[in-house]
C-alpha positions as CSV (number, residue, x, y, z in Angstrom):
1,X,-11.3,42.9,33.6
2,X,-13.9,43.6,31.5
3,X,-13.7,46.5,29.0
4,X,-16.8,48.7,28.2
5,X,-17.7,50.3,25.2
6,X,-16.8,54.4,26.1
7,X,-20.2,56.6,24.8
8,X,-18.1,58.0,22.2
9,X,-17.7,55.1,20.7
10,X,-21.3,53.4,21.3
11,X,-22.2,56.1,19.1
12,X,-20.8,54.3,16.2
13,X,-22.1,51.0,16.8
14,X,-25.5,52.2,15.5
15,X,-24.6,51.2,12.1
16,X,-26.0,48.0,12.6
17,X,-29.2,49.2,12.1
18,X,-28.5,49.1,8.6
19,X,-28.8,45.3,8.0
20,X,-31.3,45.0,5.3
21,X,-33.1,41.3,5.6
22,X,-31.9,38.5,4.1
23,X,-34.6,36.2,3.1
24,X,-35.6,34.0,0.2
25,X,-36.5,36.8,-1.5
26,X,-32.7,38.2,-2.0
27,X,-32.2,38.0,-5.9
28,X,-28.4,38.5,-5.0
29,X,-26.4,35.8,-3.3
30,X,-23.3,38.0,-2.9
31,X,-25.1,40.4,-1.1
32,X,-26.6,37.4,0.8
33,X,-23.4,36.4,1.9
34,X,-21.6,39.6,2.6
35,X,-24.7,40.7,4.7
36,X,-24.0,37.0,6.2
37,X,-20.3,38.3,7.3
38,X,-21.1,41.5,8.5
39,X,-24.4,40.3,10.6
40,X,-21.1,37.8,12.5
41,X,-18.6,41.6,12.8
42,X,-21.4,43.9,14.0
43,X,-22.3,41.4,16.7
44,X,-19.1,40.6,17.9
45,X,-16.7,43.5,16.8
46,X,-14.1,40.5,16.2
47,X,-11.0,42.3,14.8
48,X,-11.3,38.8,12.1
49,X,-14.2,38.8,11.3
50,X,-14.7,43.2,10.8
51,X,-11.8,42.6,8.3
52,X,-12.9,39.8,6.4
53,X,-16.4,42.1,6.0
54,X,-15.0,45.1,4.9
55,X,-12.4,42.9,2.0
56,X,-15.2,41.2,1.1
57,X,-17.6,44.0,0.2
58,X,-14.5,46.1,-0.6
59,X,-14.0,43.8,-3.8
60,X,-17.6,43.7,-5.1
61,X,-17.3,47.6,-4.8
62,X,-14.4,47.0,-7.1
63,X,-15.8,44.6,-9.3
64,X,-19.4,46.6,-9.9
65,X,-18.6,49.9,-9.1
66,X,-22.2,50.5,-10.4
67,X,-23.4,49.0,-7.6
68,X,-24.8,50.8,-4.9
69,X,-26.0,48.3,-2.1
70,X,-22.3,47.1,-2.3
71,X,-21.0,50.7,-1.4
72,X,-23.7,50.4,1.1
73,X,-22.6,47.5,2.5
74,X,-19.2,48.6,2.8
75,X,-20.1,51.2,4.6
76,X,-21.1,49.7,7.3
77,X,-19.0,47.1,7.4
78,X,-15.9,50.6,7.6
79,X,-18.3,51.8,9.8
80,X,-18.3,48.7,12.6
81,X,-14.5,48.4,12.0
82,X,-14.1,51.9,12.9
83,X,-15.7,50.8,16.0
84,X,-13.8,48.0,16.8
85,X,-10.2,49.8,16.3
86,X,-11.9,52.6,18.9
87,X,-12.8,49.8,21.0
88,X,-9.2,48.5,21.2
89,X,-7.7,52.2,21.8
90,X,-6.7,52.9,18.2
91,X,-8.3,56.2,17.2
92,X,-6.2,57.1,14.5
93,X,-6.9,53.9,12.5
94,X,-10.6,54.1,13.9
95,X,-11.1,57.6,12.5
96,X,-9.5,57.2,9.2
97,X,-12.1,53.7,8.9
98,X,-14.9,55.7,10.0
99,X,-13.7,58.5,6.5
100,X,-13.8,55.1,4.9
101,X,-17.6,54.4,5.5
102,X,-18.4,58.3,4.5
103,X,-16.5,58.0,1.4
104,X,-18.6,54.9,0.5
105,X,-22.1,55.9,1.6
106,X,-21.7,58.9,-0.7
107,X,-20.8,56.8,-3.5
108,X,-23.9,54.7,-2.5
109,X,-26.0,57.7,-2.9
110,X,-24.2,59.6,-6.4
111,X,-25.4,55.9,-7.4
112,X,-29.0,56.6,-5.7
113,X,-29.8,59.2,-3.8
114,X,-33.4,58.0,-2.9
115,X,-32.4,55.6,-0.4
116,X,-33.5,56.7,3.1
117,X,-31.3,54.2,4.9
118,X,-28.4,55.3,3.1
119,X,-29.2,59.0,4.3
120,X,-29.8,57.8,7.5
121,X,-26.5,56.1,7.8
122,X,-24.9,59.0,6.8
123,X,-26.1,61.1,9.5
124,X,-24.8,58.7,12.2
125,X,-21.5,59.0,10.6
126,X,-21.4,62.1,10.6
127,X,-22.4,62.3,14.5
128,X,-19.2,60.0,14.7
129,X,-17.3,62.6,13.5
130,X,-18.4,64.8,16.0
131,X,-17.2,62.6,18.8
132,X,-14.1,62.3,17.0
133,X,-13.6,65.9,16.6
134,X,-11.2,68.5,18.8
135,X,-12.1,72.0,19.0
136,X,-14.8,73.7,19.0
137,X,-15.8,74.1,15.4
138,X,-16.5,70.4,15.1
139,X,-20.0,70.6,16.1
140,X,-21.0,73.3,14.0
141,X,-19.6,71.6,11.0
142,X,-21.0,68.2,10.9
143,X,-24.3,69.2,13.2
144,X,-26.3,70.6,10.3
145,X,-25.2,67.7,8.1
146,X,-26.4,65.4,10.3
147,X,-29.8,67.3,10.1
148,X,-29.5,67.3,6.6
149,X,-29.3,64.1,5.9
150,X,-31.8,62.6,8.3
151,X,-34.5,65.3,7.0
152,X,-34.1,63.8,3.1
153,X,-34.2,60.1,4.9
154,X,-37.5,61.4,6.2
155,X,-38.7,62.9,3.2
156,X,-37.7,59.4,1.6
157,X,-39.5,57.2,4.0
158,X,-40.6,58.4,7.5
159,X,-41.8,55.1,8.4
160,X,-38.3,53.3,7.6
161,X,-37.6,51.8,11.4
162,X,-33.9,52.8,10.2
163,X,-34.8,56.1,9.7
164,X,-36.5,56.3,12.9
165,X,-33.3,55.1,15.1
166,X,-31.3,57.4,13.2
167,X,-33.4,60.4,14.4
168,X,-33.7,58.6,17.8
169,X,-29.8,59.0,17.9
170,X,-30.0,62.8,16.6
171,X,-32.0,63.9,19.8
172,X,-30.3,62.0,22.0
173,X,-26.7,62.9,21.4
174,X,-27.3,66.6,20.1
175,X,-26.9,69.3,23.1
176,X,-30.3,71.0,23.9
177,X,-29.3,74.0,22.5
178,X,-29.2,72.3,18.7
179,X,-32.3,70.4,19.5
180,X,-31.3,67.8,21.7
181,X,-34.4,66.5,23.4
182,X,-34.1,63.1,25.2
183,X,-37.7,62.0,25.4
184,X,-38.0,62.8,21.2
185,X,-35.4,60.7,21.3
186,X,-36.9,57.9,23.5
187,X,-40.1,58.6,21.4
188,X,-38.0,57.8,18.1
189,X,-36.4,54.8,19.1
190,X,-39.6,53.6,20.5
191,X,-41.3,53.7,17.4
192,X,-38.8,52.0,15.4
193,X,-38.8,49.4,17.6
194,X,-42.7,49.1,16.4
195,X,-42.1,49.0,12.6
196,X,-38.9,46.5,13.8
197,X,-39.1,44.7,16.8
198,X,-36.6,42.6,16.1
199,X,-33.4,44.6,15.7
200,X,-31.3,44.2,18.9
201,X,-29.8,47.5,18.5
202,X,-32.2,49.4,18.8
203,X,-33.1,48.2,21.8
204,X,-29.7,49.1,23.4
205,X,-29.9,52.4,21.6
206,X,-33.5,52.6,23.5
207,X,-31.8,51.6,27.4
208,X,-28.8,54.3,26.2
209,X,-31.7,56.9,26.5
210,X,-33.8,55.3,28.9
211,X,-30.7,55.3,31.7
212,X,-30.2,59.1,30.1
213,X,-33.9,60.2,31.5
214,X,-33.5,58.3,34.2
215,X,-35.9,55.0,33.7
216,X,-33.4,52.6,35.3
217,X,-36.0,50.0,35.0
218,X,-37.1,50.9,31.3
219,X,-33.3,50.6,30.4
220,X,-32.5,47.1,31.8
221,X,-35.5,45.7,29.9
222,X,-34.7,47.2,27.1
223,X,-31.4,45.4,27.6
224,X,-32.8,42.4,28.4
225,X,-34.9,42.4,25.3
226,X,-31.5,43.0,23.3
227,X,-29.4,40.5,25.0
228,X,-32.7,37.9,24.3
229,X,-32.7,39.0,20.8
230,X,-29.1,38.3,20.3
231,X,-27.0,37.0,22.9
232,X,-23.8,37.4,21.4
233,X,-23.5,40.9,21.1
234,X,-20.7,43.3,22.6
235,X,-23.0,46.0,22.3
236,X,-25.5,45.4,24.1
237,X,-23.4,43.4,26.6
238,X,-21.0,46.6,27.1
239,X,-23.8,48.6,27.8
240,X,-25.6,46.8,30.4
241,X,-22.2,46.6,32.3
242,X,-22.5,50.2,33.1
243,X,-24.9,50.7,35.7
């Protein structure tokens, strides 16, 4: 039987959107190669290949604590093992790796704060915790963080596709009485999409909202645009399962 990826936990697997590019123009072949392993976990959530992301990033975070792309990096790569441990029904493990990519992308930003994509990933984590939360005082916690932080991103760079999905995510998860709006979020995720059409994720973030309003057809070309754009990915093979 095939297992989908619960909404709860989809809402984690945004933290691909992240993946700087990786071109000749990379003066730093560690990066290069991390960003190599991670690009392999965040597509298919392999328990292996999550693990041998995070160690690898976790020991150039060790070894240039100065550095803040690393703690970037790791970061995400806590944050797509987080998903992978939810994935396989381990919450406990799952939330204590999702504290692990918080912890990091705040040492990514005491190192610099004016990185947009760093605030932007730290609003989707904090939207994690949300959905990991009990009670009723979750949401009013971590809500206003996650505005928080995806305002400064904003500030920072409002035409950062990033940035964009981030705030695409914000509206589309928030309830409408803390500014939820599905067709802001459409709107957001849309025009990331135009600064970065080719980031698979977003396009599964976009059918996510798309089925949300409605647009049946919107959504499964949306997935069909992911799916071209990367074949291999759970995500977006997950989602278009659930009709």
């Amino acid at each position: 039987m095939k297992r989908s990826i619960p909404r709860g936990i989809a809402l984690f697997l945004f933290c691909g959107i992240f993946l700087p590019c990786v071109s000749a123009q990379t003066a730093d072949p560690a990066l290069a190669e991390g960003q190599r392993l991670l690009e392999e976990a965040r597509t298919t959530l392999d328990d292996g290949a999550l693990t041998a992301a995070q160690d690898y990033f976790a020991k150039l975070t060790q070894q240039h604590p100065d550095n803040a792309p690393y703690f970037f990096e790791l970061a995400r790569a806590d944050s797509y093992r987080s998903s992978g441990l939810s994935l396989r029904g381990e919450k406990k493990k799952a939330e204590h790796a999702l504290d692990d990519a918080i912890a990091a992308v705040q040492q990514s930003l005491k190192l610099e704060e004016k990185s947009a994509d760093a605030h932007s990933l730290l609003a989707d984590l904090y939207g994690r915790k949300i959905g990991f939360g009990v009670g009723m005082f979750v949401g009013p916690k971590y809500g206003p963080k996650v505005q928080a932080e995806n305002k400064r991103a904003q500030e920072l760079d409002g035409n950062d596709p990033r940035v964009m999905a981030s705030l695409g995510r914000q509206y589309l998860e928030a309830p409408h009485m803390f500014g939820g709006d599905i067709d802001k979020a459409v709107a957001s995720f849309r025009k990331s999409i135009e600064l970065d059409p080719k980031w698979d994720e977003t396009y599964v973030w976009l059918a996510i909202a798309l089925r949300k309003k409605g647009d049946a057809s919107g959504s499964q070309q949306a997935l069909a645009e992911a799916l071209r754009l990367n074949p291999r990915s759970v995500f977006a093979k997950s989602t278009a399962e659930k009709r």
